[in-house]
C-alpha positions in Angstrom: -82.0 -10.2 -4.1 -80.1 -7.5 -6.5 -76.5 -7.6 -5.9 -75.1 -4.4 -6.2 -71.5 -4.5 -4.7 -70.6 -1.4 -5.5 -68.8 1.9 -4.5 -71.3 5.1 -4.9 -70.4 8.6 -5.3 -73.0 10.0 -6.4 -77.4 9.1 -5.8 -78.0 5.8 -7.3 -81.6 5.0 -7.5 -82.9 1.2 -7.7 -86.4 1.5 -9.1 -88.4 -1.4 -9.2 -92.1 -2.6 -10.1 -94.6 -4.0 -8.1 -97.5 -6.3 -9.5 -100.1 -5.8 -6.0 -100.3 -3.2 -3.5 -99.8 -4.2 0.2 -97.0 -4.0 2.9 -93.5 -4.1 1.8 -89.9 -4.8 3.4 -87.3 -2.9 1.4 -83.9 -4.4 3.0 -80.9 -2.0 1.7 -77.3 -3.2 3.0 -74.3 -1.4 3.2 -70.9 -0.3 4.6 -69.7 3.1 5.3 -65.8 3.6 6.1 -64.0 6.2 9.0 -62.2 9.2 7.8 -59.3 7.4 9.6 -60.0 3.9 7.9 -59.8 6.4 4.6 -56.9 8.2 5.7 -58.6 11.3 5.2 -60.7 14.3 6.8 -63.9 13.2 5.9 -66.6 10.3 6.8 -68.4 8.0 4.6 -72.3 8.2 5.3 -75.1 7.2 3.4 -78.6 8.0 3.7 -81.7 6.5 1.8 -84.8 7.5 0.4 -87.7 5.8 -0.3 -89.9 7.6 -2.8 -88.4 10.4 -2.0 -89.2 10.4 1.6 -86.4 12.1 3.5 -86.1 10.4 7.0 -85.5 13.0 9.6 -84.3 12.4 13.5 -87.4 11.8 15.5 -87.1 15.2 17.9 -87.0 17.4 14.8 -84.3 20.5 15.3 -84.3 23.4 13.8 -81.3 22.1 11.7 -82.3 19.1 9.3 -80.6 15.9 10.4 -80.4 13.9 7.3 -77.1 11.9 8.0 -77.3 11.7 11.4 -80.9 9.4 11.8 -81.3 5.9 12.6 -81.6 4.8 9.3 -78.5 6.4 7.9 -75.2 5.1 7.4 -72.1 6.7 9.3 -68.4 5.6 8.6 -67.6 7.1 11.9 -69.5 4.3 13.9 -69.4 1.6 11.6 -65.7 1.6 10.7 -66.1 -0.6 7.8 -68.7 -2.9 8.9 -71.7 -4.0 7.3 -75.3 -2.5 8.3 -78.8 -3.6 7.2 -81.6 -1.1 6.7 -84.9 -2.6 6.6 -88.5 -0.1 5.5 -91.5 -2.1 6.2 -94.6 0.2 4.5 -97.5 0.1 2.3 -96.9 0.6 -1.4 -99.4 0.5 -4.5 -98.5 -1.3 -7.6 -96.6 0.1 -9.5 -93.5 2.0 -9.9 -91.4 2.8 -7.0 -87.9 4.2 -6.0 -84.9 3.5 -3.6 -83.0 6.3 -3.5 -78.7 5.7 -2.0 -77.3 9.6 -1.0 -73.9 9.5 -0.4 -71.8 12.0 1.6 -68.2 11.4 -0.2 -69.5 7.6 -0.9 -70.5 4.0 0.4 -70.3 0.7 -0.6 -73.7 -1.0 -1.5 -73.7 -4.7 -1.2 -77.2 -5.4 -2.1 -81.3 -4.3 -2.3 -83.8 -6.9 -1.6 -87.8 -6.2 -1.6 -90.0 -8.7 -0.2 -93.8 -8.5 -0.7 -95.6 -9.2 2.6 -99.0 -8.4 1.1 -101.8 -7.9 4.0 -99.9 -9.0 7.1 -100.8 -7.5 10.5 -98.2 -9.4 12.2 -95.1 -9.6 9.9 -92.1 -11.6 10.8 -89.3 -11.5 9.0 -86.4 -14.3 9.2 -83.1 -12.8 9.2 -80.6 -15.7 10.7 -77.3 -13.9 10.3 -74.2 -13.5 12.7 -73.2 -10.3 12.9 -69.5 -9.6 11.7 -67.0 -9.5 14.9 -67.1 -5.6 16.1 -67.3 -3.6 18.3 -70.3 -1.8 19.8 -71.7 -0.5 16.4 -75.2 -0.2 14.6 -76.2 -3.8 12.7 -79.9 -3.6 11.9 -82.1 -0.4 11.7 -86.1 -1.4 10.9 -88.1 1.7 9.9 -91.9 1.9 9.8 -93.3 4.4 7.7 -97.0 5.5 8.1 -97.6 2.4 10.8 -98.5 1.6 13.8 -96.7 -0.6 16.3 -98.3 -2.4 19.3 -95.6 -5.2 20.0 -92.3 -5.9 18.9 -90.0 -9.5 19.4 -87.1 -10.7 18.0 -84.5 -14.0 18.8 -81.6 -13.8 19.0 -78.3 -15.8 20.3 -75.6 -15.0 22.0 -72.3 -16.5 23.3 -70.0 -15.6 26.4 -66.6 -15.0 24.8 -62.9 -14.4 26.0 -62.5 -10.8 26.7 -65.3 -9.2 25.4 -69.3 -11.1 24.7 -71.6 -10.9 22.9 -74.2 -8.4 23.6 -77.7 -6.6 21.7 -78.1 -3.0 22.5 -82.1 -2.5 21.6 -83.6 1.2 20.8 -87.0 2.6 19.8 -87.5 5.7 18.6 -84.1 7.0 20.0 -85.1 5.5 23.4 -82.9 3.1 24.9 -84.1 -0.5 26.3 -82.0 -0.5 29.6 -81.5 -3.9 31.3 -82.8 -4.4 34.1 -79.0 -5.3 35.6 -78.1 -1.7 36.2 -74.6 -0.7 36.1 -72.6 -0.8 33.2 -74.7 -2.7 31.6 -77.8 -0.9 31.7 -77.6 0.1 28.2 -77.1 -2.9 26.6 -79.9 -5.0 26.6 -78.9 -8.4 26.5 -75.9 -9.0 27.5 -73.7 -12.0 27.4 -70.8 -11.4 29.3 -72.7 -13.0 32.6 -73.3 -16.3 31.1 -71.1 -19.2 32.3 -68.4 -21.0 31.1 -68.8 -24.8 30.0 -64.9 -25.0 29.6 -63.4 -22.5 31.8 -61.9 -19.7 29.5 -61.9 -21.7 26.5 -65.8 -21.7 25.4 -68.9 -19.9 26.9 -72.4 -20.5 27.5 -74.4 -20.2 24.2 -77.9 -19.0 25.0 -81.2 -18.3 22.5 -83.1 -15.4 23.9 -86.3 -13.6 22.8 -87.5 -10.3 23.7 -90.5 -8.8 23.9 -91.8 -4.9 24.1 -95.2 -3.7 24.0 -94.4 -0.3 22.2 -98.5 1.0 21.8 -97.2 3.4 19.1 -100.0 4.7 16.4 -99.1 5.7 13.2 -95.9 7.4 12.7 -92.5 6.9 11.6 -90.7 4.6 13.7 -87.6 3.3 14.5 -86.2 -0.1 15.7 -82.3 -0.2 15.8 -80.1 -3.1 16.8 -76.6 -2.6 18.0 -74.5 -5.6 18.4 -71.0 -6.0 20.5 -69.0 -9.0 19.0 -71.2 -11.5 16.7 -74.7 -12.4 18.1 -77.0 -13.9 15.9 -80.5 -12.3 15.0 -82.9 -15.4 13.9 -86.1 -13.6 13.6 -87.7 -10.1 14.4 -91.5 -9.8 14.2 -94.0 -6.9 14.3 -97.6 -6.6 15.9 -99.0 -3.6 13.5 -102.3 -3.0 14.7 -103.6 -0.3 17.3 -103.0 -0.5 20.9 -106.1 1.8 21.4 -108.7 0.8 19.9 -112.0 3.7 20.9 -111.7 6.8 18.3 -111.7 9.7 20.9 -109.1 8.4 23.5 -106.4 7.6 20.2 -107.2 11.2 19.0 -106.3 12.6 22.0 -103.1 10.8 22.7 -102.3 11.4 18.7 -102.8 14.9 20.2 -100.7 14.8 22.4 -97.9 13.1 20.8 -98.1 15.5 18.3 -98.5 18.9 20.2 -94.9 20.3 19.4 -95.4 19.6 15.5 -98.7 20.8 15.5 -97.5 24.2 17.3 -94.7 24.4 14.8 -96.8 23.9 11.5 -99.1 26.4 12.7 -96.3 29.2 13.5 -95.2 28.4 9.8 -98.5 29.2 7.8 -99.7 31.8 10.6 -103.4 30.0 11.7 -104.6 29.4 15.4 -102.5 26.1 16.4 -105.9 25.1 18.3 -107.9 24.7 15.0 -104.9 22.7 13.4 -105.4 20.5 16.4 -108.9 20.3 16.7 -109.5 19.6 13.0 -107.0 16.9 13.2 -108.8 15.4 16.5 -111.9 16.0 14.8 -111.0 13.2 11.6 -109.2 10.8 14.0 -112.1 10.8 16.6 -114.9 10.4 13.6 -112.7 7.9 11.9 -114.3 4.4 13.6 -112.9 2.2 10.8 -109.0 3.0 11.7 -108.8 -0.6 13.8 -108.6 -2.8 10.6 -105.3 -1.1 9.8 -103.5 -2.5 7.1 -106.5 -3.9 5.4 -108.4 -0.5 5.3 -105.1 0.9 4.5 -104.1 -1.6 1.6 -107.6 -1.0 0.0 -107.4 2.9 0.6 -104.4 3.3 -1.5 -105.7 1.8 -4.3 -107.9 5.0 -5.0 -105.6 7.2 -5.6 -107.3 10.3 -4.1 -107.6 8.6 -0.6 -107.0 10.3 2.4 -103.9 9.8 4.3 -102.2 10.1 7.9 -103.2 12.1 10.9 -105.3 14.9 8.9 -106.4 12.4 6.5 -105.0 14.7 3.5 -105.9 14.0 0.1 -103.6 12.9 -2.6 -105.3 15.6 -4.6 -105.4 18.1 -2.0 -101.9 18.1 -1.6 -101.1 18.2 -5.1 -103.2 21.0 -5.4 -101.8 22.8 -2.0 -98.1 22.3 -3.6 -99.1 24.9 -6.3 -99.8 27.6 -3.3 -96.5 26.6 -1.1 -93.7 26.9 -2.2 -92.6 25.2 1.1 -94.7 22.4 0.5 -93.3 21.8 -3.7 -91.8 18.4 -4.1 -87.9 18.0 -4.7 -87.0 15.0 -7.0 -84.8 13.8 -8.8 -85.5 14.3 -12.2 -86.5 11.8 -14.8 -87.0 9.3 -11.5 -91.0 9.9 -11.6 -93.3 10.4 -14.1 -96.4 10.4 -11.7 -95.4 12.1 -8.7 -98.3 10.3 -6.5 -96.1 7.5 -4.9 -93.9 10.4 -3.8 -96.8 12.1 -2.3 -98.3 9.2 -0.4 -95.2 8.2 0.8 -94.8 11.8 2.2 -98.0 12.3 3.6 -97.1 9.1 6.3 -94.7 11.9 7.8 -96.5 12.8 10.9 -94.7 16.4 10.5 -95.4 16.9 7.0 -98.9 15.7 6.8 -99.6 18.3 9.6 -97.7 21.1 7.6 -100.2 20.3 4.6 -103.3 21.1 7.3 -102.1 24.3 8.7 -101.6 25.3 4.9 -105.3 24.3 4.1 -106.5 26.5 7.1 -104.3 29.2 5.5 -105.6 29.0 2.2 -109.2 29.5 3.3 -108.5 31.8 5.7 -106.7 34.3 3.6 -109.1 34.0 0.7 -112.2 34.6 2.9 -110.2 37.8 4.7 -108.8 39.1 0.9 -112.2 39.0 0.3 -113.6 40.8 3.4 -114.5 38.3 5.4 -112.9 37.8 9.0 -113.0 33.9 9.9 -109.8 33.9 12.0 -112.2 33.7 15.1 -114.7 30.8 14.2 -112.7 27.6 14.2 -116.6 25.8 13.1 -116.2 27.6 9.8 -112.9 27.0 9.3 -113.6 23.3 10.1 -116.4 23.4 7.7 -113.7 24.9 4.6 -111.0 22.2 5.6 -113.9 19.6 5.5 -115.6 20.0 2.4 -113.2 22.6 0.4 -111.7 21.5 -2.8 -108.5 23.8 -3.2 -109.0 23.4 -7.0 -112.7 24.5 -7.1 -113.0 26.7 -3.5 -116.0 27.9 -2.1 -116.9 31.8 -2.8 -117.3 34.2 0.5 -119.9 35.0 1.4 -121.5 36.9 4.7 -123.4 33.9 5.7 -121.4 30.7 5.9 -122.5 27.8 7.8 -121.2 25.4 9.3 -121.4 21.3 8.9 -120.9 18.7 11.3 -117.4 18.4 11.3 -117.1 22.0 11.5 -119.2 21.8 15.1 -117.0 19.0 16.3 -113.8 21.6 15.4 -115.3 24.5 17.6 -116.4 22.2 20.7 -113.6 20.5 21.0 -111.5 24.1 21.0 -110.9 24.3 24.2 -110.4 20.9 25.1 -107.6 20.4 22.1 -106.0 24.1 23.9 -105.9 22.8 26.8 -103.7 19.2 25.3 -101.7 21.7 23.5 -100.9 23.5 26.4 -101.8 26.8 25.4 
């Protein structure tokens, strides 16, 4: 485990090496003080990177939230106190990057990677007591580009003078209320209504575990702890295969779950939000291997022109769609990456920005077929057929009689089905 233990002002970056491709846990811990702690008028935050993925608050606004996500760092609720971020995601070997952002500066204490290879059901053993405080984030677990069916975790917790211990437990900005009520609805375990064994002196010392069936496909998630006073988290493990398991039914709730960034994308690069959908339904309800997760995923990556997230971009593709959008061109740090690829997959597990790279693929056929004279706007099967077989680099040549594929058949008959998930 790197020890950093220091004070950061400006972006550090911890690069690292590894020797096999596979599912990673990239534990980054750190303390952020309050502007009144600092005597000042400003914060410490912190925010972190990996591979130049920017992690964004789940409901995107209009107004980039950076600082202010899950797996940030704010002086303002952690007054001082230490706070674990942990990535779990799939990696090639090779070169990677942790990226620290400071706003003003942190304190870093330490950077650990742990190689979990091919494990569908990771469990990572964490057995630390949180320091004594008061109602503040501790752990933050961020999936990138998983799925999550189940989630568990043990903890213990002790009934204390004045105030207990108690574990406050959210997924993806949704709270886990207890089922209590009250004021204590929001705090999930809670261990101010265990008993005492010597009255007012010491108090009942229980080991709990929890389980949630989350059924949540491949996305960016996030797990956050909060802990009152100084429970103890032993162990936290992850079920990371698919809760729905038949093609068609996980397109459509991947649909679904996606409508509003799918709607947005499309308003951006001006094409028919219905094709953006249906050509995305179309790859995730043709795509029968998906159930084998992490293996299929852990060998995909390993060909570095594989096809990734919900519209199953190309590495390539997106390379190549980067030179058309300006929107789309990746900011890096310079002289972090050589080969900007790891940057690329890593972004392509964005839900949000995968989808932004297929409304820009319907846009560059489309306008190249109407510069040309050609009016495709209207037939979602040919459309389909371009974002299925074009290569941006090499493009098809209009022409008055195109034809459509497969794929592009699936896109048009499913047009009205994928308006009607979308609302429109």
């Amino acid at each position: 485990m790197p020890k950093i233990n220091k004070k950061i002002t400006r972006p550090y970056y911890h690069n690292f090496i590894l020797k096999k491709s596979g599912l990673v846990a990239i534990a980054i811990s750190a303390r952020c003080k309050s502007r009144k702690q600092l005597k000042g008028n400003i914060d410490e935050d912190l925010r972190i990177e990996i591979n130049g993925l920017q992690c964004r608050e789940i409901e995107h606004s209009k107004y980039i939230q950076l600082f202010n996500t899950p797996s940030a760092f704010n002086g303002s609720k952690l007054r001082g106190l230490k706070k674990t971020v942990i990535f779990l995601t799939v990696l090639t070997k090779g070169q990677h990057s942790v990226g620290l952002i400071p706003k003003t500066s942190a304190f870093v204490e330490n950077i650990e990677i742990r190689n979990l290879i091919a494990e569908q059901q990771p469990r990572l053993n964490i057995e630390e007591q949180a320091e004594d405080g008061d109602r503040r984030p501790w752990y933050t677990f961020v999936l990138t580009g998983l799925p999550l069916n189940k989630l568990s975790a043990v903890f213990t917790v002790q009934k204390r003078f004045w105030d207990s211990d108690d574990i406050k437990i959210i997924v993806n900005e949704k709270v886990k209320k207890n089922a209590r009520g009250g004021k204590y609805k929001f705090w999930y375990i809670i261990g101010g209504i265990f008993g005492w064994l010597i009255f007012r002196k010491k108090g009942e010392i229980r080991r709990v575990e929890i389980d949630f069936r989350e059924s949540l496909d491949n996305g960016i998630h996030y797990i956050e702890i909060y802990a009152d006073r100084k429970p103890i988290l032993h162990n936290i493990s992850f079920d990371l295969s698919y809760y729905e398991t038949k093609a068609e039914k996980r397109a459509t709730n991947i649909i679904r779950t996606h409508s509003k960034f799918i709607k947005s994308a499309a308003k951006e690069f001006n094409v028919n939000p219905i094709i953006v959908g249906a050509v995305i339904y179309q790859e995730q309800s043709t795509n029968v291997n998906f159930i084998d997760a992490l293996t299929d995923y852990i060998g995909g990556i390993l060909n570095l022109n594989t096809s990734i997230g919900i519209g199953q971009i190309r590495v390539k593709t997106a390379e190549a769609l980067e030179k058309e959008y300006a929107q789309l061109s990746i900011a890096v740090q310079k002289n972090i990456f050589i080969d900007l690829t790891p940057i690329r997959v890593e972004r392509l597990k964005d839900p949000l920005i995968n989808i932004r790279y297929v409304a820009a693929k319907l846009h560059f056929s489309q306008k190249r077929w109407a510069d040309a004279g050609y009016n495709i706007l209207n037939k979602p099967e040919i459309l389909g057929t371009l974002y299925n077989i074009e290569d941006i680099n090499n493009p098809i040549k209009p022409h008055d009689k195109p034809k459509a594929n497969k794929f592009g058949v699936g896109v048009k008959s499913n047009y009205n089905k994928i308006k009607k998930l979308l609302g429109l």
